[in-house]
Residue frames as a rotation matrix with the C-alpha (Angstrom) as fourth column:
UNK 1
0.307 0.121 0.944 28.25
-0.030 0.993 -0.117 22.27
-0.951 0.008 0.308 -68.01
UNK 2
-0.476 -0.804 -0.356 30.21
-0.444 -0.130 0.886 21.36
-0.759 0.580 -0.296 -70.76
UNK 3
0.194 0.964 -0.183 28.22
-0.892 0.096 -0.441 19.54
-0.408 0.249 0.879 -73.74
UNK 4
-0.740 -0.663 0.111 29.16
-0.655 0.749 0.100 16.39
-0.150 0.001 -0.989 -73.36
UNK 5
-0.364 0.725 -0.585 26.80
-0.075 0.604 0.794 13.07
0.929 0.333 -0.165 -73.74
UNK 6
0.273 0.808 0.522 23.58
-0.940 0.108 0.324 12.27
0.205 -0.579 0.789 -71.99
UNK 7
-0.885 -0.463 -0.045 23.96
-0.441 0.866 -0.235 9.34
0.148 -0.188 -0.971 -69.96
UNK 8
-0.266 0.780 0.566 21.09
-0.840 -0.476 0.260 7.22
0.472 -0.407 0.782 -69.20
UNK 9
-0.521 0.180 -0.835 20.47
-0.041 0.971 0.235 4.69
0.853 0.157 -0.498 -66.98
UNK 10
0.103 0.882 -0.459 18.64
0.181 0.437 0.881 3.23
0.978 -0.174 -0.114 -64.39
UNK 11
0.342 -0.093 0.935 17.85
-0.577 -0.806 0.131 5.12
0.742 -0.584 -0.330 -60.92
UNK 12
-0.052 -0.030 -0.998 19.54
0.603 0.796 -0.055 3.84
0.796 -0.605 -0.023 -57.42
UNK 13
0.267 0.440 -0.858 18.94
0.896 0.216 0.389 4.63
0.356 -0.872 -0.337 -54.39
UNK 14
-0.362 -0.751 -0.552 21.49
0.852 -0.507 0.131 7.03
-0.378 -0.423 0.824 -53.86
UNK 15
-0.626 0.185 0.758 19.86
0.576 -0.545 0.609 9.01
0.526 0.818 0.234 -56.85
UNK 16
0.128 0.986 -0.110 16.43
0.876 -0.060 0.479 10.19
0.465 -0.158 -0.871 -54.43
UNK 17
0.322 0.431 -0.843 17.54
0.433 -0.859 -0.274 13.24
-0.842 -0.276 -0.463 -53.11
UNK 18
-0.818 -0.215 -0.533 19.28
-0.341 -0.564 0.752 14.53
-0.462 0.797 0.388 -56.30
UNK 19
-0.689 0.697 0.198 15.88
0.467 0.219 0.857 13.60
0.553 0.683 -0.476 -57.78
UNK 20
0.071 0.809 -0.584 13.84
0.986 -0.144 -0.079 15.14
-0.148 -0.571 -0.808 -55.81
UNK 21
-0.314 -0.355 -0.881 15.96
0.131 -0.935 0.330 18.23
-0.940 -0.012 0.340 -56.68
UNK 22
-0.976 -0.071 -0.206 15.50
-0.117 -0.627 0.770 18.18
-0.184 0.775 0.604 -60.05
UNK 23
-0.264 0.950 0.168 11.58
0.933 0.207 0.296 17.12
0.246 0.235 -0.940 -60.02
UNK 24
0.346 0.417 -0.841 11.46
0.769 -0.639 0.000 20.67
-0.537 -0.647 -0.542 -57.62
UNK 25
-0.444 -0.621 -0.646 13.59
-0.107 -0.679 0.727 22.40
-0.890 0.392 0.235 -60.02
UNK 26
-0.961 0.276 -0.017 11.83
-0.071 -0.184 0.980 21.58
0.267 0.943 0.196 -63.36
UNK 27
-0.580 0.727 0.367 8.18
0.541 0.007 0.841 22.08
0.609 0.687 -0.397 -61.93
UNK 28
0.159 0.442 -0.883 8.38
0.907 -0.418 -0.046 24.65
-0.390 -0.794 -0.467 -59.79
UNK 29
-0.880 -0.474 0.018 8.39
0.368 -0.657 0.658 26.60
-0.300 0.586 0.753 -62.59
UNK 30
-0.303 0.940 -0.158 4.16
0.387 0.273 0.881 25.93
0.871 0.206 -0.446 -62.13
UNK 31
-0.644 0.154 -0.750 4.27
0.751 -0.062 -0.658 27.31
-0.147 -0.986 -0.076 -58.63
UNK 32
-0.567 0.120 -0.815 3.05
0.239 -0.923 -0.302 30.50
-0.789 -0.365 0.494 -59.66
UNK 33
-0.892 0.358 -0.275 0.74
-0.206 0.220 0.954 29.02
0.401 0.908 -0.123 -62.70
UNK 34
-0.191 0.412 -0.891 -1.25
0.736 0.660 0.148 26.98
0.649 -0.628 -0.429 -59.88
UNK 35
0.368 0.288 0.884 -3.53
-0.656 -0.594 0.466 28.67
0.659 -0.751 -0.030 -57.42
UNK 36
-0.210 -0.795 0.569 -1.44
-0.877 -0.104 -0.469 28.32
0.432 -0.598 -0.676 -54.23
UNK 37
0.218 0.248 0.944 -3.40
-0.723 0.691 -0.014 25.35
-0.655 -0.679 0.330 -52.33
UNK 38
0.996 0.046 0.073 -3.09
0.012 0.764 -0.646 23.19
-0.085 0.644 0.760 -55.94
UNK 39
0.498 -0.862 0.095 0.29
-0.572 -0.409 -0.711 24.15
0.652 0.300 -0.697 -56.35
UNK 40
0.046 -0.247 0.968 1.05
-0.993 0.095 0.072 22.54
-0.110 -0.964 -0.241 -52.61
UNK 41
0.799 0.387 0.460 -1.26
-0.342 0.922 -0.181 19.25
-0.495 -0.013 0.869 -53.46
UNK 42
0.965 -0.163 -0.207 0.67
-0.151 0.302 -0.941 19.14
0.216 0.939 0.266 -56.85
UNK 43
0.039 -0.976 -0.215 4.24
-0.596 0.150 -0.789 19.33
0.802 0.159 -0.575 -55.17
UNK 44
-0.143 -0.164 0.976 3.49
-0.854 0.519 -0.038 17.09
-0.500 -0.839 -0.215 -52.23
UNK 45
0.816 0.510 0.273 2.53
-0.296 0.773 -0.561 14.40
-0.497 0.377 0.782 -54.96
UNK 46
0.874 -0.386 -0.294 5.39
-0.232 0.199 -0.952 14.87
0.426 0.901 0.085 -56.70
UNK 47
-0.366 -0.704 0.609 8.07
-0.927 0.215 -0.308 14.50
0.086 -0.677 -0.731 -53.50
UNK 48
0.278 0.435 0.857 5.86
-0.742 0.663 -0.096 11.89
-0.610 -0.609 0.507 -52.46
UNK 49
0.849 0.085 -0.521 6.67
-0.525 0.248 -0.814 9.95
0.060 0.965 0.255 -56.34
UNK 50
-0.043 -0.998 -0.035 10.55
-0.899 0.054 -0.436 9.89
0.437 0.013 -0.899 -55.34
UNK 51
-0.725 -0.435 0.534 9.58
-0.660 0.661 -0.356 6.65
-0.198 -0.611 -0.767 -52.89
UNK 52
0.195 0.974 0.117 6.35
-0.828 0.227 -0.513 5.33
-0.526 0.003 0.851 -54.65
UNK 53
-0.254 -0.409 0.877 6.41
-0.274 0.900 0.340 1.63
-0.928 -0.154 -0.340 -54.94
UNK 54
-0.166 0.746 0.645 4.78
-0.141 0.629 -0.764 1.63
-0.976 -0.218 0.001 -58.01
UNK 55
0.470 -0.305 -0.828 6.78
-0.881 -0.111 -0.459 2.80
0.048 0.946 -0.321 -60.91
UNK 56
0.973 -0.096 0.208 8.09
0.085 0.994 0.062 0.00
-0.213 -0.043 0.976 -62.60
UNK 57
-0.125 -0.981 -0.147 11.75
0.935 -0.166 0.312 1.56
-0.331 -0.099 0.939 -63.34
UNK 58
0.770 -0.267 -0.580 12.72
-0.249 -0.962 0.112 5.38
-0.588 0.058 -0.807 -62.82
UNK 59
0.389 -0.772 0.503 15.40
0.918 0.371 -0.142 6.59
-0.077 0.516 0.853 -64.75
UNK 60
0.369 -0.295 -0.881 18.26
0.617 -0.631 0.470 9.08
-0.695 -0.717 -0.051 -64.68
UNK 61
0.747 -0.441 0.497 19.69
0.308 -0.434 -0.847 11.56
0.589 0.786 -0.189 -66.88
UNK 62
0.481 -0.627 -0.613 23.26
0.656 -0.207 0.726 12.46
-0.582 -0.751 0.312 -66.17
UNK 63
0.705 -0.634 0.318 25.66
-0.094 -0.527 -0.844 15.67
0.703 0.565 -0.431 -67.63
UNK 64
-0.160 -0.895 0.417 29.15
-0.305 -0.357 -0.883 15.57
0.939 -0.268 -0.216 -66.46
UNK 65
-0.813 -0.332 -0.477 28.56
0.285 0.488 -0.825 12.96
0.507 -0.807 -0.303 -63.57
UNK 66
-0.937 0.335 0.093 25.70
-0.187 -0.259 -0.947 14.91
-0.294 -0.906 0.306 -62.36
UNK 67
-0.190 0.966 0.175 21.96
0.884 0.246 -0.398 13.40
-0.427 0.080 -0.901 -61.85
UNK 68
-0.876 0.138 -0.462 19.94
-0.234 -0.960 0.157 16.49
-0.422 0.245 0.873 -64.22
UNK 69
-0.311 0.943 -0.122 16.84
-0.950 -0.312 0.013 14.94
-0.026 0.120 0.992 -64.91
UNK 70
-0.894 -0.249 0.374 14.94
-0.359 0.896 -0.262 11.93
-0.269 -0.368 -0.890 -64.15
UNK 71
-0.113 0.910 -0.400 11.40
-0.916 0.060 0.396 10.12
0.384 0.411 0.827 -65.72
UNK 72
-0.567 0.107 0.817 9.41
-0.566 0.670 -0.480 7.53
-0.599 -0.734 -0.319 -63.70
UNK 73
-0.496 0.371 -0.785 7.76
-0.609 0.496 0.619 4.09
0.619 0.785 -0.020 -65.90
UNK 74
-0.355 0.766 0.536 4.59
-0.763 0.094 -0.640 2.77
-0.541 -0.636 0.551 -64.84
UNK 75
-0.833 0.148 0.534 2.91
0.370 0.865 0.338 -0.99
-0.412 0.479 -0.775 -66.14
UNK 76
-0.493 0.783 0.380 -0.26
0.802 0.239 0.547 0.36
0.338 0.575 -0.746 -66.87
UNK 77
-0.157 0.446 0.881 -3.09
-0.361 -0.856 0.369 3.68
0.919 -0.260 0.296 -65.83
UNK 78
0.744 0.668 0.001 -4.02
0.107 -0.121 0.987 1.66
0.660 -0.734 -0.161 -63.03
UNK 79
0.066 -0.971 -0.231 -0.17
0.995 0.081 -0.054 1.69
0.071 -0.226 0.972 -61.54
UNK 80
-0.767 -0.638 0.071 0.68
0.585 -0.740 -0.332 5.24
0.264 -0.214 0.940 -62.47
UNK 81
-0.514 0.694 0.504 -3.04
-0.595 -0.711 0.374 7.19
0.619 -0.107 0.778 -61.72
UNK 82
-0.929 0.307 0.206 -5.03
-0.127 0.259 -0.958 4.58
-0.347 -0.916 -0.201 -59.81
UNK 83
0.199 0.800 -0.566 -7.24
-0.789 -0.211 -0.576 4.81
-0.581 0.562 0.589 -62.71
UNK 84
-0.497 -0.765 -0.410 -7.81
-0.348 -0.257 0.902 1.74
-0.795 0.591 -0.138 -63.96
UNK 85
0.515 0.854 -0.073 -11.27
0.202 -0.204 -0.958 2.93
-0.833 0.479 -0.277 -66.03
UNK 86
0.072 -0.472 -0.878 -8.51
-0.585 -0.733 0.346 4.25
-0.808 0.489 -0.329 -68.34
UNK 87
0.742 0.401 0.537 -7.41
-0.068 0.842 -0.535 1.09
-0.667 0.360 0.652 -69.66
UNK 88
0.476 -0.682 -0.555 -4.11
-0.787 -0.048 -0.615 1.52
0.393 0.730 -0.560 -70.50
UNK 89
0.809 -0.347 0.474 -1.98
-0.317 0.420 0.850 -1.59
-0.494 -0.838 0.230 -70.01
UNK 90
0.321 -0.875 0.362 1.40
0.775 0.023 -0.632 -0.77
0.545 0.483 0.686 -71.56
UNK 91
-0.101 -0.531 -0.841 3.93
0.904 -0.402 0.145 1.44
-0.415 -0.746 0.521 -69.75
UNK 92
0.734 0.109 0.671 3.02
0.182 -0.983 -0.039 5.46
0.655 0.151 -0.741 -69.64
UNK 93
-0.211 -0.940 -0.267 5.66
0.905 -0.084 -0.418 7.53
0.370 -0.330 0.869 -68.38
UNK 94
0.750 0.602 0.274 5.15
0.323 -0.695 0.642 10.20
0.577 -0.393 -0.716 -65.93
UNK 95
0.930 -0.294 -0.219 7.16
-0.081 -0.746 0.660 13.02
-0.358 -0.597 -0.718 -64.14
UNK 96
0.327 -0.606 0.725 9.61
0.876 -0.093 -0.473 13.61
0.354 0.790 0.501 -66.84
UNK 97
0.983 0.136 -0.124 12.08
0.162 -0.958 0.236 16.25
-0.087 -0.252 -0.964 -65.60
UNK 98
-0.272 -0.931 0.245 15.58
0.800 -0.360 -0.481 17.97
0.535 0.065 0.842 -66.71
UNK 99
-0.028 -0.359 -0.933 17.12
0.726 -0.649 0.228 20.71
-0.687 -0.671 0.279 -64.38
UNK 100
0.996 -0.075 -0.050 16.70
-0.089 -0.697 -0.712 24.38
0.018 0.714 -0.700 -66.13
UNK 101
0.473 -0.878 -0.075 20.19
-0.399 -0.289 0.870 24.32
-0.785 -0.382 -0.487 -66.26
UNK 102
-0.339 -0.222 0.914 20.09
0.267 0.909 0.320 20.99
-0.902 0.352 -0.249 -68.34
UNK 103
0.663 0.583 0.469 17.69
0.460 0.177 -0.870 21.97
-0.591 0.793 -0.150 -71.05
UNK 104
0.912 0.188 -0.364 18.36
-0.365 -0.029 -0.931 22.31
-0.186 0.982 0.042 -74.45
UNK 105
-0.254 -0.899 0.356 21.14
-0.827 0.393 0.402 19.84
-0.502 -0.192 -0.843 -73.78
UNK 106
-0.163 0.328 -0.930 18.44
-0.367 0.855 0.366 16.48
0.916 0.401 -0.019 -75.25
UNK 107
-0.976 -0.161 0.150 18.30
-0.220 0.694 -0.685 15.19
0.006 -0.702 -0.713 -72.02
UNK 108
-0.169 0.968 0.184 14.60
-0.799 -0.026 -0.600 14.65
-0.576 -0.248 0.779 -72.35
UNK 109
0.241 0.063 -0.969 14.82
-0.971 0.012 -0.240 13.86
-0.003 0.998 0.064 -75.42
UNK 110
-0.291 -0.721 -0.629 16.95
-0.650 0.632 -0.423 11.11
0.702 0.285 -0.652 -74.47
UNK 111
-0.661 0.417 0.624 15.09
-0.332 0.584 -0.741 9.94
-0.673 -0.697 -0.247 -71.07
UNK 112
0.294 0.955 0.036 11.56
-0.603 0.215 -0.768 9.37
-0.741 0.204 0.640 -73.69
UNK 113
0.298 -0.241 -0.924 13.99
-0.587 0.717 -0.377 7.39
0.753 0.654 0.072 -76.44
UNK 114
-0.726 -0.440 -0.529 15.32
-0.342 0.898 -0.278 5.28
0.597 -0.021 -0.802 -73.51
UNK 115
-0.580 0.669 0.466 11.82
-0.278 0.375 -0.884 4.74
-0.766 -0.642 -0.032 -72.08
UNK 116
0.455 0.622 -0.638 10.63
-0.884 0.229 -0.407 3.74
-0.107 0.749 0.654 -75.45
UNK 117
-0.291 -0.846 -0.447 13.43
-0.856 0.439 -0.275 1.82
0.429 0.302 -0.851 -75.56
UNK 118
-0.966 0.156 0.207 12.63
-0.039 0.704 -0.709 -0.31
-0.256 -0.693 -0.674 -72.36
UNK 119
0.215 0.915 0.342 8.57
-0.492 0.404 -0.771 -0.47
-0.843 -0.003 0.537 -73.11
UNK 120
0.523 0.120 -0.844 9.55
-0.825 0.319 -0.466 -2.01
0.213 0.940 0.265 -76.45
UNK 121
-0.589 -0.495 -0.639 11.70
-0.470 0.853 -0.228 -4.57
0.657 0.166 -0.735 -74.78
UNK 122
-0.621 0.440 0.648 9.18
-0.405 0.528 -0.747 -5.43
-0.671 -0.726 -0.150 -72.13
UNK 123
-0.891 0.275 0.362 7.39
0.433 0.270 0.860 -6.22
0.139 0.923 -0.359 -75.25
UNK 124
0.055 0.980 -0.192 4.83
0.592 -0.187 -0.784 -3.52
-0.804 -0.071 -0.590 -75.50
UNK 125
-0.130 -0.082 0.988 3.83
0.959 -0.264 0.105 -1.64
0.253 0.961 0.113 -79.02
UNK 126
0.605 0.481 0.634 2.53
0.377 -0.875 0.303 1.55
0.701 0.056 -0.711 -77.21
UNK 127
-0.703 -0.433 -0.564 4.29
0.701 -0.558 -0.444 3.97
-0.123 -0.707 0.696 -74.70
UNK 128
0.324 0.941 0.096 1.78
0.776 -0.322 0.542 6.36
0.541 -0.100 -0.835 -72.86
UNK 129
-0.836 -0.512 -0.200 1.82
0.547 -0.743 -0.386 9.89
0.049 -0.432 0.901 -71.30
UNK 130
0.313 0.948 -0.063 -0.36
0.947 -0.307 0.091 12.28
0.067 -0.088 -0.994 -69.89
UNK 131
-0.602 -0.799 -0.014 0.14
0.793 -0.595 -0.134 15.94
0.098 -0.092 0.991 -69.96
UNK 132
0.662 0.623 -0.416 -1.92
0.576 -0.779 -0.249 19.70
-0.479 -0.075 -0.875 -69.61
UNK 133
0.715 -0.159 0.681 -1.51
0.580 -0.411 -0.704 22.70
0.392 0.898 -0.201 -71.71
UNK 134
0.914 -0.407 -0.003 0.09
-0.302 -0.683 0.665 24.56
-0.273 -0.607 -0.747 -68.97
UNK 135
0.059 -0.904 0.424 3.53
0.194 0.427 0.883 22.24
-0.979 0.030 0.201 -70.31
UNK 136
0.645 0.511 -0.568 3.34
-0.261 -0.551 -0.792 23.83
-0.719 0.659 -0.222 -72.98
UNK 137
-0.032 -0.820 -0.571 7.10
-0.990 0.105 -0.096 23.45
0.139 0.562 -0.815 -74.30
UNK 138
-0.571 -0.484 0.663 6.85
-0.427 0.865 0.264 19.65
-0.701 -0.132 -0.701 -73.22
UNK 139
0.530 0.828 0.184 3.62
-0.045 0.244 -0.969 19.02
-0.847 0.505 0.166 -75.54
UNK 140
0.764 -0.238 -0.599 5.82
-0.638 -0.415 -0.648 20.50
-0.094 0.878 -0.470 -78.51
UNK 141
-0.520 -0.854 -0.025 8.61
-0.839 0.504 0.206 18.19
-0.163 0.128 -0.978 -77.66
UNK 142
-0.537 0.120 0.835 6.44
0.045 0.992 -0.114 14.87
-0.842 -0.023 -0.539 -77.25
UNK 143
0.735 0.504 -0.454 4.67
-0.273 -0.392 -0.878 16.35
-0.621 0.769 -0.150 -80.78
UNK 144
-0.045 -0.853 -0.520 8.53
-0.997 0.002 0.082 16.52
-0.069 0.522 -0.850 -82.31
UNK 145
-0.619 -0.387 0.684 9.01
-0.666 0.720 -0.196 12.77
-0.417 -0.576 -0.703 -80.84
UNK 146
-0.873 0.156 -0.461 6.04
-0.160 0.802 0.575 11.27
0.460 0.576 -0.676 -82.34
UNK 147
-0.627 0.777 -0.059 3.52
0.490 0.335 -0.805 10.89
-0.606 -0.534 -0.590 -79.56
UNK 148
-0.360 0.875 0.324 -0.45
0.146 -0.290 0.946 11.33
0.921 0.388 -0.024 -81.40
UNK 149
-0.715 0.239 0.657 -2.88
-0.671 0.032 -0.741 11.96
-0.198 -0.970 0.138 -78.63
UNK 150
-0.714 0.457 -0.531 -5.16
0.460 0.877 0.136 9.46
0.528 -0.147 -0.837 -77.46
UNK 151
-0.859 0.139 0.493 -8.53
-0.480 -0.557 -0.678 11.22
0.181 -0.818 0.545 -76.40
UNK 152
0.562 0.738 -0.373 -10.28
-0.012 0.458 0.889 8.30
0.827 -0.495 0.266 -75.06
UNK 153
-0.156 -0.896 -0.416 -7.40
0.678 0.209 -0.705 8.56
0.718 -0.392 0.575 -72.58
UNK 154
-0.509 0.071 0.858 -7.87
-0.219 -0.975 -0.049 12.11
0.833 -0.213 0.511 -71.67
UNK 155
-0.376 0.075 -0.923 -8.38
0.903 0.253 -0.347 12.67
0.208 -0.964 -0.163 -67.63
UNK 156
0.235 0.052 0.971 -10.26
-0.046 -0.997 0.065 15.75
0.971 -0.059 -0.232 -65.90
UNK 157
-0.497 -0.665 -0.557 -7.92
0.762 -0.027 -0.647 17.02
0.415 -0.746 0.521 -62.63
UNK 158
-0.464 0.400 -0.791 -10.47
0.174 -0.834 -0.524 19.38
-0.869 -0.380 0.317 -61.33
UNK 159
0.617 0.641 -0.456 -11.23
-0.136 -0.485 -0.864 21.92
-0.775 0.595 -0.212 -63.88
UNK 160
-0.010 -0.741 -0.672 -8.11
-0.833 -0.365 0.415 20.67
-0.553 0.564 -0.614 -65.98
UNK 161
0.866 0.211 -0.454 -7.92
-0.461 0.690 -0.558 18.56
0.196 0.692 0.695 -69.04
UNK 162
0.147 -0.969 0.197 -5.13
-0.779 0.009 0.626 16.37
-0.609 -0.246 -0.754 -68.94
UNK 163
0.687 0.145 -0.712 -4.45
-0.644 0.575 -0.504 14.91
0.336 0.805 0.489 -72.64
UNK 164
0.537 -0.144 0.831 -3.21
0.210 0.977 0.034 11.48
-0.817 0.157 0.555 -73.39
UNK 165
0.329 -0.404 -0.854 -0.59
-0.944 -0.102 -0.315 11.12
0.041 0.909 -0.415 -75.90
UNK 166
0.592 -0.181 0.785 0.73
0.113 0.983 0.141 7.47
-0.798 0.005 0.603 -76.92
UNK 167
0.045 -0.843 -0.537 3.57
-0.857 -0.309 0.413 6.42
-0.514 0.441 -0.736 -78.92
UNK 168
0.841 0.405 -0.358 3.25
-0.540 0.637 -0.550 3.80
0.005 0.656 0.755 -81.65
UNK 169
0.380 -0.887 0.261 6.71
-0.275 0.161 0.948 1.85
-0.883 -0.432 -0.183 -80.53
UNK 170
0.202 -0.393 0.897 7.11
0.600 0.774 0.204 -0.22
-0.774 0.497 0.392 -84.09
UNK 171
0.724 0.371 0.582 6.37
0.644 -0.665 -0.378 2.78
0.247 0.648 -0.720 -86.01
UNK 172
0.931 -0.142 -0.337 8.33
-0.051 -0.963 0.264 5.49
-0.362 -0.229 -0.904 -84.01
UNK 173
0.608 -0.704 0.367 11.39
0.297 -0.226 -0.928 7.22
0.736 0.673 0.072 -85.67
UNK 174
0.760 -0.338 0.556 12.71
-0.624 -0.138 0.769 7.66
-0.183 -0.931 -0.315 -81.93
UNK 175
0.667 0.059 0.743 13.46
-0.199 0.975 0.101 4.26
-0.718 -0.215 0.662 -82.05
UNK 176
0.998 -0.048 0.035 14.65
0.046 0.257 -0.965 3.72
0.037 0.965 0.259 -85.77
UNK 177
0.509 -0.856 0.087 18.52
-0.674 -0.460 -0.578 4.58
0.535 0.235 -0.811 -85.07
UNK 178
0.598 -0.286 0.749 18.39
-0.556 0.525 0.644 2.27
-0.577 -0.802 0.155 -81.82
């Protein structure tokens, strides 16, 4: 791949099995992090995502024409978790993925500025996000990016923490170039 610009825009239909490819490609890199039965749950949730009615817009990342990573936007905790004790009701993004191939191209970088992008025009001030330590390199990126964490937010998945991080939209330096 050549290092041309990130495209990004908004998934279509056509997009769901090359999304499904790269959701299986960037976190089946956890297969073998995950005892084997979680590991199963955790990718049958995440195939299952590719048709769930409840993201409010998915979005693609493209290099050179080709779909390489894709991040799904949710209204609120009770939308993207069923949880909604959480109380978040601004858009949290969730199943952020670039193809190993893709990385250290921005393409993340660029899906979480154009999902800041869109929660700031739906008028909202916050963008939300939930993550575990096991993502270790994604923590460090939404750290780079601005996100604080939010632990009244914070979920337990079993025996796992799973922090909250939130983005201050008026504030963020994502944003500031837009």
């Amino acid at each position: 791949m050549s290092a041309k610009a990130v495209i990004i825009r908004s998934a279509e239909l056509s997009d769901q099995e090359a999304i499904r490819e790269v959701l299986l490609d960037a976190y089946g890199q956890y297969e073998h992090e995950l005892p084997e039965p979680r590991w199963i749950e955790y990718k049958e949730s995440i195939l299952a995502s590719v048709e769930g009615a409840a993201t409010k817009e998915r979005l693609v990342a493209l290099l050179d024409g080709v779909v390489v990573g894709s991040v799904f936007l949710f209204d609120s905790s009770e939308a993207a978790y069923g949880r909604p004790e959480l109380n978040i009701q601004s858009p949290i993004i969730r199943l952020l993925a670039v193809s190993k191939n893709a990385r250290g191209y921005g393409v993340a970088t660029e899906l979480i500025r154009a999902s800041a992008q869109l929660a700031r025009n739906w008028g909202a001030e916050t963008l939300h996000l939930h993550t575990s330590d096991m993502m270790d390199s994604a923590v460090r990126l939404y750290e780079r990016l601005g996100f604080e964490r939010a632990y009244d937010k914070d979920i337990m998945n079993g025996e796992t923490l799973v922090k909250s991080y939130w983005l201050q939209l008026k504030e963020a330096a994502l944003l500031q170039a837009q």
